[in-house]
C-alpha positions in Angstrom: 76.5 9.0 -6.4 74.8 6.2 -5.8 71.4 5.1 -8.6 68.3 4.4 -7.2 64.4 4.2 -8.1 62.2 7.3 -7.5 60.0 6.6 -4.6 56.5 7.4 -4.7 53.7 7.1 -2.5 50.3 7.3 -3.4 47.5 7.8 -0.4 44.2 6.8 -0.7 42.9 3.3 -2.1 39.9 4.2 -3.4 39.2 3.9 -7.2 41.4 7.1 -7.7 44.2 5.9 -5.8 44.3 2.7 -7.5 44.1 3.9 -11.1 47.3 5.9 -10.2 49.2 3.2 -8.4 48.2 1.3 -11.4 49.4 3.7 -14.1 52.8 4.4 -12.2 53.7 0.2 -12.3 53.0 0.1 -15.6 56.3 -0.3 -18.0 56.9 3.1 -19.6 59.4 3.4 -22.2 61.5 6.7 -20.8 63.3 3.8 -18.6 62.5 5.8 -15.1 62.5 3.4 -12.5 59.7 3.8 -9.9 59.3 2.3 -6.3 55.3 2.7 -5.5 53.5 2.6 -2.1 50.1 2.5 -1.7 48.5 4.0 1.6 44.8 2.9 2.8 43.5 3.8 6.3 41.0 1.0 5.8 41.7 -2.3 5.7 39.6 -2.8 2.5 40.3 -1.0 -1.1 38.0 0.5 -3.6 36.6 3.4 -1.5 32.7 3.6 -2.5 33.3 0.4 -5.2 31.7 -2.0 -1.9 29.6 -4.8 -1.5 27.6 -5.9 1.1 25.9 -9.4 2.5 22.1 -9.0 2.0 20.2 -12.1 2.2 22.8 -14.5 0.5 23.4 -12.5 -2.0 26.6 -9.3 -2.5 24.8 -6.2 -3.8 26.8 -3.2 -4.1 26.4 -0.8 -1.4 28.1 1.9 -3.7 28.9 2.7 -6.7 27.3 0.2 -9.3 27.8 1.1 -12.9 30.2 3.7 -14.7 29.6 5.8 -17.7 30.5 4.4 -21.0 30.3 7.9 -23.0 33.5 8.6 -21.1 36.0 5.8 -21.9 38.4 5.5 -19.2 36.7 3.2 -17.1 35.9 0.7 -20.1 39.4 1.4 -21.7 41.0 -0.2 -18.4 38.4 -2.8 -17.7 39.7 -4.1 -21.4 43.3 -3.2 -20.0 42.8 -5.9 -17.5 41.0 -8.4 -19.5 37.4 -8.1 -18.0 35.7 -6.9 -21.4 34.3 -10.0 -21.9 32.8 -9.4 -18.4 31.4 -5.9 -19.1 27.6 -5.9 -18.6 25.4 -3.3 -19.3 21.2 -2.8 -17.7 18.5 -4.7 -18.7 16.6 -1.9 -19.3 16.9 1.8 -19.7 13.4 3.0 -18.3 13.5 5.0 -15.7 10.8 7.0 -13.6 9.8 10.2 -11.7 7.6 9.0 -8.5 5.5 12.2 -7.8 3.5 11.6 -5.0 2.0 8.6 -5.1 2.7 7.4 -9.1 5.2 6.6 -10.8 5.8 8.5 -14.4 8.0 7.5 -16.7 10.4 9.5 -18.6 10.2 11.0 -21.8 10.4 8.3 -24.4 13.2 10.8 -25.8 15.4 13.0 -24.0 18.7 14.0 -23.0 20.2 15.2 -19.1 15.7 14.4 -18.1 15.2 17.4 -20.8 12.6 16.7 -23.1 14.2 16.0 -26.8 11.1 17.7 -28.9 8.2 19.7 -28.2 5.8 17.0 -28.4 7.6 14.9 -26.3 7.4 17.9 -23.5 3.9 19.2 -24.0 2.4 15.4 -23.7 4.8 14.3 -20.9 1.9 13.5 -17.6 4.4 14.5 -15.3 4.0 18.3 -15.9 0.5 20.2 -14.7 -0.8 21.9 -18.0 0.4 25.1 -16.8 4.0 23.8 -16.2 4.0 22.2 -19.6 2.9 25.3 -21.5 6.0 27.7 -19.4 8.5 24.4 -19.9 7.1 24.8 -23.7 8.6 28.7 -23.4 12.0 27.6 -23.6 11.8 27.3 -27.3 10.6 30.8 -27.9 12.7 32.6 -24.4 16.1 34.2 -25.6 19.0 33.0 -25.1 20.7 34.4 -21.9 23.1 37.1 -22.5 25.2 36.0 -18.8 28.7 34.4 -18.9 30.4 32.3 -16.4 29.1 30.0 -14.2 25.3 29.6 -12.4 23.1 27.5 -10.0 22.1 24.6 -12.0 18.0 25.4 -10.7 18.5 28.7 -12.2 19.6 27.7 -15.6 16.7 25.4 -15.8 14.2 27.8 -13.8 15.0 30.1 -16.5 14.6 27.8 -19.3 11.7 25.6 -18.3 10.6 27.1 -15.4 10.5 26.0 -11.5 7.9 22.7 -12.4 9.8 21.1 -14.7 13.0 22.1 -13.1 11.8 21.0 -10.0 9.9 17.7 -11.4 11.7 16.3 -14.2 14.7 17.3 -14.7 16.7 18.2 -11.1 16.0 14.9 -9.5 18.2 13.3 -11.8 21.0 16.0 -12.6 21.0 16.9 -8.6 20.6 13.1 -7.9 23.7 11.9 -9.3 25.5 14.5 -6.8 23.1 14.2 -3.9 23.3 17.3 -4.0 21.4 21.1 -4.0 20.5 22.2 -7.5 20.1 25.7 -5.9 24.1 25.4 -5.5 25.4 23.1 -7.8 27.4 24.4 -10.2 25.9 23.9 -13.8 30.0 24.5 -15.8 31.2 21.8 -13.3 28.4 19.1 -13.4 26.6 19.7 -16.6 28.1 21.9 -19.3 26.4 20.7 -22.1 23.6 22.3 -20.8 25.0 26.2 -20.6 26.6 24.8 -24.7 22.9 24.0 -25.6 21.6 27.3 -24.7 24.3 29.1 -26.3 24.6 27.0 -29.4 20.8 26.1 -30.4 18.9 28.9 -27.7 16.7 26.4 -26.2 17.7 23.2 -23.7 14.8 20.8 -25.8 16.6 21.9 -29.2 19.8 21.2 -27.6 18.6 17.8 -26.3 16.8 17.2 -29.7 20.1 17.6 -31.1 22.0 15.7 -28.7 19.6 12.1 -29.6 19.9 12.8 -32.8 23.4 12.8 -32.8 23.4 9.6 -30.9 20.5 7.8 -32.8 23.2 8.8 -35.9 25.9 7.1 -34.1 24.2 4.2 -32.6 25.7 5.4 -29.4 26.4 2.3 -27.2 24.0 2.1 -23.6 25.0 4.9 -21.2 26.4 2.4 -18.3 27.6 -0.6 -17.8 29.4 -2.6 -15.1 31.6 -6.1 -14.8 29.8 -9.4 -14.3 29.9 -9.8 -10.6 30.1 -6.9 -9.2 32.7 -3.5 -9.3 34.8 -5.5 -6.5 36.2 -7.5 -9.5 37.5 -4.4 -10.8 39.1 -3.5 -7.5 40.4 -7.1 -7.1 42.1 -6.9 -10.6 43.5 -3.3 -10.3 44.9 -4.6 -6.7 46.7 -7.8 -8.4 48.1 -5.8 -11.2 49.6 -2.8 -8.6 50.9 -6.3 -7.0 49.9 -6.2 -2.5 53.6 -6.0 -1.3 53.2 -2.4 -3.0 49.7 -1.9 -0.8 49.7 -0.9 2.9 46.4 -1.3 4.0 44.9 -0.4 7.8 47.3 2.5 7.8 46.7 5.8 8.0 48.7 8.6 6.8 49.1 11.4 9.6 51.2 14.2 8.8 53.6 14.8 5.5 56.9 16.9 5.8 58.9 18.6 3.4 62.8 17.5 3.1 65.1 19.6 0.8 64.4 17.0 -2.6 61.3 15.4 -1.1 59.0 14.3 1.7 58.0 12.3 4.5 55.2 10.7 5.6 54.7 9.3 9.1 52.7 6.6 8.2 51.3 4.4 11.1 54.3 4.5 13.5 57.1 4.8 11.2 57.8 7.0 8.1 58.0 6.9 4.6 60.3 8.5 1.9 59.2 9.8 -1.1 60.2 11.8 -4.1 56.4 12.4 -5.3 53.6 12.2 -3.4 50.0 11.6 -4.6 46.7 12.2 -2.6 44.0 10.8 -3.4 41.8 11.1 -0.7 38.5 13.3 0.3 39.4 16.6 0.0 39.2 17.3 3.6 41.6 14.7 4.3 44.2 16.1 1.5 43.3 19.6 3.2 44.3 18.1 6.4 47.9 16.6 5.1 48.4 19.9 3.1 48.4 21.6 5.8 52.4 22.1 6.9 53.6 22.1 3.8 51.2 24.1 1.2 48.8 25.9 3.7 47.2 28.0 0.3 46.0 24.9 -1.0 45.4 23.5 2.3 43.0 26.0 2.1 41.3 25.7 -0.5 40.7 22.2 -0.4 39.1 22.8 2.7 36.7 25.2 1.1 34.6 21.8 -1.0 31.9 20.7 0.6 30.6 17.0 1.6 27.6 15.7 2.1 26.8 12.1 3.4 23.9 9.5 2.3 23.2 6.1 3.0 22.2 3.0 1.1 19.0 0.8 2.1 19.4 -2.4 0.5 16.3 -4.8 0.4 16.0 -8.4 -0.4 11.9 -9.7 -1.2 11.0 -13.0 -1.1 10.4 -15.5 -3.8 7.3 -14.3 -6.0 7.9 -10.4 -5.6 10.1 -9.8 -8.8 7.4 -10.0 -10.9 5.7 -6.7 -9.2 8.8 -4.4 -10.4 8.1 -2.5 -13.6 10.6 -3.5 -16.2 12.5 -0.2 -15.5 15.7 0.4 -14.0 13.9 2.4 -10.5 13.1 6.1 -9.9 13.9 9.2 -8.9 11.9 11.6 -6.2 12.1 15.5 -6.6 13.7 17.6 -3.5 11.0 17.2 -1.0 10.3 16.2 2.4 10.6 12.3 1.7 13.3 10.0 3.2 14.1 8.4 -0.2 16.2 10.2 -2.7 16.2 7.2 -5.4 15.6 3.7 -6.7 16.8 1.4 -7.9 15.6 -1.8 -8.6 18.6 -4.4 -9.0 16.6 -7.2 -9.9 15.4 -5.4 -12.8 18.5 -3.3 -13.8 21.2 -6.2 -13.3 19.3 -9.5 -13.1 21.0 -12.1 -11.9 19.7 -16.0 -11.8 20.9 -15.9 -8.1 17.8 -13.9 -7.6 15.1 -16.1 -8.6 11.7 -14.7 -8.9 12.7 -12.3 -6.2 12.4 -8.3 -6.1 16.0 -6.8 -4.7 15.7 -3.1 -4.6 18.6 -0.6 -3.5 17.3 3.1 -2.0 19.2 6.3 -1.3 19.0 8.4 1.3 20.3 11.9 1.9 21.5 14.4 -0.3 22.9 18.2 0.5 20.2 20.0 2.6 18.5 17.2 3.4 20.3 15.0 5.7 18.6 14.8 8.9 16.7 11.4 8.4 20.4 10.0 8.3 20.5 10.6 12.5 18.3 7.8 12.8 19.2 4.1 13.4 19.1 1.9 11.0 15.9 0.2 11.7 14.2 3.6 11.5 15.5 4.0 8.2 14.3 0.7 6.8 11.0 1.3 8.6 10.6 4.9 6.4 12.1 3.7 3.5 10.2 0.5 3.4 6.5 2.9 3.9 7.7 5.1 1.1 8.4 2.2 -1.5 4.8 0.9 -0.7 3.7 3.7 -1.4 4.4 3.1 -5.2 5.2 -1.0 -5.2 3.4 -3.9 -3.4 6.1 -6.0 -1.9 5.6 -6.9 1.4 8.1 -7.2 3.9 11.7 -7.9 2.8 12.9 -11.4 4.0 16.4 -9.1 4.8 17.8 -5.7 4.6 20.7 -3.1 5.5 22.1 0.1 5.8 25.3 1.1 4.7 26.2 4.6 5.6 28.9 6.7 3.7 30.0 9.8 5.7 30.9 12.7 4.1 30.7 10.6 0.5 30.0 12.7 -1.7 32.0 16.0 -3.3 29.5 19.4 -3.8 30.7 21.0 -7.1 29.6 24.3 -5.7 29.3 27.5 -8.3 32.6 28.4 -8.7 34.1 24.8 -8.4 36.4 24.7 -11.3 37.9 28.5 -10.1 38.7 27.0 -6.8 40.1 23.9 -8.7 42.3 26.1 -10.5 43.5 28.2 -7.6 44.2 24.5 -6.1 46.8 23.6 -8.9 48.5 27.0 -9.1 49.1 26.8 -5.3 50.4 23.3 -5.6 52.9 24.7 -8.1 54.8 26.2 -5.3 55.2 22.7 -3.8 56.6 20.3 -6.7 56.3 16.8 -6.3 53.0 17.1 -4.4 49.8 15.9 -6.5 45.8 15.4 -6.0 43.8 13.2 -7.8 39.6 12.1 -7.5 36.0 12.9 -7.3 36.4 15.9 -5.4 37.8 17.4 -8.5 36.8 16.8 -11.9 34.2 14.9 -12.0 32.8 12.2 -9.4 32.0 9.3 -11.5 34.4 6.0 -11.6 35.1 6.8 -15.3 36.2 10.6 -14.2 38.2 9.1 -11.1 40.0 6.7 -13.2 40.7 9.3 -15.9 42.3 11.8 -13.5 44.0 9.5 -11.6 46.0 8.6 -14.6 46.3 12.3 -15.8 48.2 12.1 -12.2 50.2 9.7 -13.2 51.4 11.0 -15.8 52.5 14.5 -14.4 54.0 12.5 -11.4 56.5 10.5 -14.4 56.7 13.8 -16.4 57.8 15.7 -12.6 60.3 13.0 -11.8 62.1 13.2 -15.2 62.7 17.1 -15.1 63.1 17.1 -11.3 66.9 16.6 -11.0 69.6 13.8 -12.9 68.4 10.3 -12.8 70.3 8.2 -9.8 71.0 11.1 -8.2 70.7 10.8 -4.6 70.9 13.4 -1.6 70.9 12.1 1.3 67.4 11.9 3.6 65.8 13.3 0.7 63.2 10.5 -0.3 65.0 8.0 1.8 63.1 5.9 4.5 63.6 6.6 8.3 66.2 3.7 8.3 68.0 4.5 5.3 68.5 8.1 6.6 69.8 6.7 9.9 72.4 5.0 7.8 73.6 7.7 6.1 74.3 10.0 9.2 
């Protein structure tokens, strides 16, 4: 018999992938020793945590902030000493652009929804009829359905097609790019199906939810690190330590061994007691294919759509014509632009002088055609939409970074699919998913279920078979199982 460490390879380098690389080279008192690979197809890490070179400056061209209500994200910035570095925005104003104006949000609410009746009845966004059936929600019954629904529908029924249309699914649907009309409301937003249950009315439930907070003295609702996300990347990287990383090299095919797998990985292979994929779904559906072709499957079932990020840089002067808000949001509609934000307001930075640096969206589910266009097209639309709204002239420099297939659509029905995804995994131990196509797509929900991974990769290896124990070609590299022919 001869003792070894358990091998394990994680794929995928985005936030996900690192937080369980992370997680598994931390020192853990059961005294398992682990040997862990990280596989990247790109040569870069961090996935959708990216920056990009717009006039002198690095703007993120991704992610730029993660929610502090859910801890993970801040508990392992502090974990690797940034939380002197943690930032949170300048402001927390934010606006609806409907038409050609730009209405703020109610002074109080929760999720977009209206925290009181006086803050829904006097909110300008609303025509008078819309305000009086959004007022309705107070006096409708609760619904007497169970189980999951549309996200539109839930709020159609509450507060009608306006409001649901107008305030309050361009935010919810915007932080998924996504299709109200198929998001899933018990994957994406919960609390909303909890508040009509619990208090019989979405404003009572948001009522209740500020007050709760007010109570608490909640802490802001994002924040990010000094910088720039890359810093987290950069830190998470150093602490996995790069001999562990193999970047540029992609992972094409996995194979089942007697007590493990292989991975042909670039143009050799790779050994492995557990394996961890965190990747887009379709890619996991891809490398699940020969050995778990049920949850092959399913993974293939989740959806993707792909946006793009306009990034603008003003010249000298302009910053002064933002509103002290964080940017907008633009209900489902024929317009280019899916959001705004407006960087030098939300995350000023010195660098920027007097200067106006503004960061669009484009694309969400449904609505993806004005990505086919080159990139100056895109500027050119996204530019006539924001003047619109905002005098700022030309930008002295711009960009367009495109994300393919980016972003995750928890469909209804998500979290049954999810679950039919881990009990087919069960037939294939030692074989794990982790990321935003899952649980939740924020960095804060990537970095907590990468380290839920983790742990059931550490809690696997201890009750797989008797520690040291080693059969041969079972985890072993190419070369190892050469020499034990």
């Amino acid at each position: 018999m001869v003792t070894r460490a358990r091998r394990v390879v994680v794929v995928g380098g985005g936030i996900a992938g690192l937080a369980v690389a992370y997680r598994l080279t931390r020192p853990e008192g059961n005294g398992l020793p682990l040997e862990v690979t990280l596989v990247e197809a790109s040569e870069r890490l961090g996935g959708k945590l990216s920056s990009s070179r717009v006039g002198g400056f690095d703007l993120e061209a991704g992610a730029d902030s993660f929610v502090v209500r859910k801890p993970e994200a801040v508990d392992l910035c502090r974990e690797l000493g940034l939380e002197e570095d943690l930032v949170v925005p300048a402001s927390s104003t934010a606006f609806v652009r409907i038409g050609d104006r730009l209405v703020p949000f109610p002074r109080r609410s929760s999720f977009g929804v209206p925290a009181g009746p006086s803050e829904l009845l006097r909110w300008p966004g609303l025509s008078l009829r819309g305000r009086l059936r959004a007022f309705g929600d107070l006096l409708r019954p609760r619904s007497q359905k169970h189980g999951d629904e549309p996200l539109a529908a839930l709020l159609e029924r509450r507060l009608g097609k306006e409001a649901a249309h107008v305030l309050v699914g361009p935010l919810l649907a915007g932080i998924h790019a996504g299709d109200a009309a198929r998001l899933s409301v018990q994957a994406t937003f919960p609390e909303l199906s909890a508040w009509e249950r619990e208090h019989g009315s979405l404003v009572r439930g948001a009522g209740a939810a500020r007050r709760k907070a007010d109570a608490e003295r909640a802490a802001p609702l994002f924040a990010s690190v000094w910088g720039g996300l890359g810093r987290l990347v950069d830190e998470l990287t150093g602490a996995i330590g790069p001999p562990r990383i193999r970047a540029g090299e992609r992972v094409s095919r996995i194979g089942r061994e007697a007590l493990g797998f292989t991975l042909d990985v670039g143009t050799g292979s790779v050994g492995a007691d557990a394996v961890v994929l965190a990747t887009p779904a379709f890619e996991a559906s891809r490398l699940l294919r020969e050995v778990n072709s049920e949850a092959s499957r399913e993974l293939g079932t989740i959806r993707y759509t792909s946006t793009a990020v306009v990034l603008l840089v003003y010249p000298e002067g302009t910053g002064e014509r933002l509103p002290a808000a964080t940017g907008y949001v633009v209900p489902a509609s024929s317009s280019v632009t899916t959001a705004c934000t407006w960087v030098s307001r939300k995350w000023p930075r010195e660098e920027f002088g007097d200067r106006a640096v503004v960061r669009c969206y484009v694309g969400r589910s449904g609505s993806e055609e004005s990505l086919a266009l080159p990139d100056n097209e895109i500027v050119a639309r996204v530019r006539a939409e924001l003047d619109r709204v905002l005098s700022l002239g030309p930008p002295e420099d711009s960009a367009v970074v495109r994300w393919e297939r980016s972003m995750p659509q928890y469909d209804v029905g998500h979290l049954d699919r999810v679950r039919r995804m881990d009990e087919a995994l069960e037939s294939t131990p030692g074989l794990f998913v982790a990321g935003s196509a899952y649980r939740g797509v924020g960095i804060a929900d990537c970095v907590r279920d990468g380290s839920s991974a983790a742990g059931r990769v550490r809690r696997y290896l201890l009750d797989a078979r008797p520690a040291g124990a080693v059969v041969p070609g079972a985890g072993a590299s190419s070369e190892e199982r050469e020499r034990t022919r």
